[in-house]
N, C-alpha and C positions, 0 to 999 in steps of 0.2 A: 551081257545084258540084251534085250531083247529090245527096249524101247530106249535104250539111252547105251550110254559108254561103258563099257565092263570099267571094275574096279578093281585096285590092286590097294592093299591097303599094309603096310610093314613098320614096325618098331623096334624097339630097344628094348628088351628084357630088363629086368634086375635081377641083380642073382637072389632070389625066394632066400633072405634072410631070416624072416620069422614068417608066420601062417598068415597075418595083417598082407606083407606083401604080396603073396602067391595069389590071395584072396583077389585084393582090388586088381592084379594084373586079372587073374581069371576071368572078373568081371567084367573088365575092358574087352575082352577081347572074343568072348562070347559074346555081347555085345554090338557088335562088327560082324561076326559069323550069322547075328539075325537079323544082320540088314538084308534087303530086299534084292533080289538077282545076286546071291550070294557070293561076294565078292571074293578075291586071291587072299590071303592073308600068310606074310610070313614074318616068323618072329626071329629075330638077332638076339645071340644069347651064351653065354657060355653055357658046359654041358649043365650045372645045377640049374637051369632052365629047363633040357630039354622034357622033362615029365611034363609038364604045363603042356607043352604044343601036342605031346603026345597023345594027353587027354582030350585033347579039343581036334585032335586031328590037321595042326598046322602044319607047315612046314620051318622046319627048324635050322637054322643059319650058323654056324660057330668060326668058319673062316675069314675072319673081316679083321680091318687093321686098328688098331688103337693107341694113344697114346702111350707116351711112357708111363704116365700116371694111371692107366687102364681104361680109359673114354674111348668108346667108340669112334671112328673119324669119320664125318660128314663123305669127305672124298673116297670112301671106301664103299660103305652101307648104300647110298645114293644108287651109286651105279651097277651094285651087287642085287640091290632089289629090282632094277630094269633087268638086269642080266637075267634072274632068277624068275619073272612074271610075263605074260604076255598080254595082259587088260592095258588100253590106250590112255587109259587115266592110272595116277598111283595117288598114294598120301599116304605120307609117313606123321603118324600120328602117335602121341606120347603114352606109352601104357598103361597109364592111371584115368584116361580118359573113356568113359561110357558114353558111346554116341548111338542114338535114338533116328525115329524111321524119318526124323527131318532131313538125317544127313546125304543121303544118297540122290533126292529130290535134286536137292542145295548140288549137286554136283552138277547131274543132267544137266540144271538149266540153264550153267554158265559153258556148260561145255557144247550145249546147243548154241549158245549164243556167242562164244570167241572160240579161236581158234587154238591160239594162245593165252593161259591165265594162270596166273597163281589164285588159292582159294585158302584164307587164314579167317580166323578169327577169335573169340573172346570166350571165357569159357566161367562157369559156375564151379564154385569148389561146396562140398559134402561130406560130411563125416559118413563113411560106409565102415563098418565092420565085420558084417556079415556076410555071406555068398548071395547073389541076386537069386533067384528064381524065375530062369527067364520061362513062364508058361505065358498063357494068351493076355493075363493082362499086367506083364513087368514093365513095361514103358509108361502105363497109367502111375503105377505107384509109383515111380522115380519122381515124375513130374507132381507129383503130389506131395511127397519127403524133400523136394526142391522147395516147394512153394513153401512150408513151416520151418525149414531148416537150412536151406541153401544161401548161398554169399555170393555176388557178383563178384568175379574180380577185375582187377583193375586195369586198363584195356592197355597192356604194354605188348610184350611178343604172344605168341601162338603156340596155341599146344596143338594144332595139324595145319598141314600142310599140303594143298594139294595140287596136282600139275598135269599139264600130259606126256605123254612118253618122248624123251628127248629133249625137255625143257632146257634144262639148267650146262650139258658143256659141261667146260672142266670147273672144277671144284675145288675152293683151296682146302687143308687136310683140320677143319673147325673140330673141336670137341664138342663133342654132341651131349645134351644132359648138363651145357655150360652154360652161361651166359655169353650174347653178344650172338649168338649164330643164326637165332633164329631173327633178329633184327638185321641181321645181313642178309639174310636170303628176302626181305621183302623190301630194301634198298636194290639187292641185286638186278629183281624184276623191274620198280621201277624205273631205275639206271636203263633198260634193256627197251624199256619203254612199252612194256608188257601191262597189260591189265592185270592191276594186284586187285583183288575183290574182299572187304569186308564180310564176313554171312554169318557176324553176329547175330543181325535180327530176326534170321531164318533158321539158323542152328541152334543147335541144344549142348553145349557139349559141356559134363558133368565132371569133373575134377573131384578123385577120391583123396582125399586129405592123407598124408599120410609124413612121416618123417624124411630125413637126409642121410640117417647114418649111413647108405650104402657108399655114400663118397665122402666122408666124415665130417657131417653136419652142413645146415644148410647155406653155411658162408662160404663153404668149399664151390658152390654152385656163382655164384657174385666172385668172391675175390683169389678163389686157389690160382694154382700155376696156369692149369690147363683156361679157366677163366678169365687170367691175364695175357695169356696168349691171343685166344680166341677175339678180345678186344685187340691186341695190336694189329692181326691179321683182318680185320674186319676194317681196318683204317680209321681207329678210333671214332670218336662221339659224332663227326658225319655221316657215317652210317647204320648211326644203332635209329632205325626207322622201326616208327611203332605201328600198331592199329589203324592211328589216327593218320596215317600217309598211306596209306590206301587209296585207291584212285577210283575205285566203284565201291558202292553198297548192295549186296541184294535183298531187296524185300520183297514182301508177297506180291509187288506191283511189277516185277522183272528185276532186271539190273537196271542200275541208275548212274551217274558219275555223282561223286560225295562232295560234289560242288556248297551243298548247303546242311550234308551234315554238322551238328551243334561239334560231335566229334573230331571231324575233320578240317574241322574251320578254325578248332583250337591248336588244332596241331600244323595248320599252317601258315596259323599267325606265331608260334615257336618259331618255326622256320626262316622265318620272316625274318625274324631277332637275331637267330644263331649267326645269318649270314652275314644282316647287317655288322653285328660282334665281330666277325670273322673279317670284314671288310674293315674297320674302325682298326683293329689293331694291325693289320698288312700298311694300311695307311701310318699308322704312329712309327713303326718300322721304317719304312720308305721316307719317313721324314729325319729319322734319327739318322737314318745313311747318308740322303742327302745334305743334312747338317753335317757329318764329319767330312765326306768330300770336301765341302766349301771351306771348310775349315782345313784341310790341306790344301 
């Protein structure tokens, strides 16, 4: 980039099961290639991938480690996308997602302003069935098919993710496309003591509706093996941190800390609870021990 941070931007393929997927990944990811100081883009994929990137002129990834079940590993792709880019900033961002010219803005300005950040947030979902047409005015029309048709949703984990080079260290081996990984990595940063940034109210980012079968069906994603993992290794329900534990917002006004976001202020009166919960039964315990002691 010339005025801000080069980008590197990398995902998860699906393997092009039917035309619906190839479509919305194409979408996505064209999409990213018309952001502004055209960013690194590489796609993780087995070979029924590779025509996608070849079309677009990505770079195409097939050596990376995965579960027994076939998931990608977090500790794998992470560090294979630093190894493979050389932009100071990355984000690995979910391939069903069409990101618009707010997104690169949204990067700049928290990379101007920390040193250190993680950058997540909340995304709209779309029924898309068709190829976009990215000409001069495909961003107006999204935002247009957003406003009669789009869905908020609901502000739990992150469909991107973004960092600067050397962020995150080692990595334990999460199944990526799982549940629980992506609320670990924004406990991780705050654990780290890092600035995690909300850029809901500044980002756009459009979520192509589409089915599960690729992992067989969408409970596989919530409760399969590699899902029941990903929560053990995450240190269960302490660290599935949401949206709402974020520790900045950025809006049009800069960054801010989400001291008096409505968002943020519900989620740390949760927190509030959990701990107390957490402290209430350590105590019920240390009572019951102490009752059997006395009682020998």
């Amino acid at each position: 980039m010339t005025d801000g941070p080069r980008l590197a931007i990398f995902t998860i393929l699906k393997p092009p099961a039917d035309e619906h997927v190839e479509t919305i990944q194409l979408n996505a990811v064209r999409s990213w290639l018309a952001l502004r100081h055209a960013p690194e883009v590489v796609l993780f994929g087995d070979e029924s991938s590779a025509g996608l990137a070849a079309s677009v002129g990505a770079r195409h990834v097939t050596d990376f480690a995965c579960s027994e079940h076939g998931a990608p590993l977090l500790n794998s792709v992470f560090p294979r996308a630093e190894a493979l880019t050389e932009s100071p900033v990355l984000a690995f961002v979910n391939a069903d997602i069409v990101l618009l010219d707010d997104f690169a803005p949204a990067v700049e300005r928290v990379a101007h302003a920390r040193e250190r950040f993680l950058i997540v947030g909340s995304r709209w979902d779309l029924e898309v069935a068709e190829p976009l047409a990215f000409d001069a005015g495909w961003e107006r029309r999204v935002r247009a098919l957003l406003a009669r048709a789009g869905r908020p949703h609901p502000p739990a984990g992150s469909d991107y993710f973004v960092f600067p080079r050397g962020f995150w260290g080692g990595l334990p081996p999460f199944a990526l496309g799982r549940s629980s990984f992506d609320n670990w990595l924004i406990y991780r940063a705050r654990q780290a003591g890092d600035p995690v940034v909300d850029a809901s109210r500044t980002v756009l980012a459009v979520h192509q509706d589409h089915d599960y079968s690729h992992i067989g069906g969408v409970a596989a994603t919530w409760s399969g093996p590699d899902a029941k993992r990903n929560y053990e290794l995450a240190g269960g329900a302490p660290a599935i941190y949401l949206l709402g534990d974020a520790s900045h917002v950025l809006t049009r006004y800069g960054l801010l800390p989400a001291t008096f976001s409505p968002r943020h202020l519900e989620q740390r009166a949760r927190r509030l609870i959990e701990r107390h919960e957490r402290l209430l039964t350590l105590a019920n315990r240390w009572q019951r021990a102490a009752g059997v002691l006395r009682g020998h």
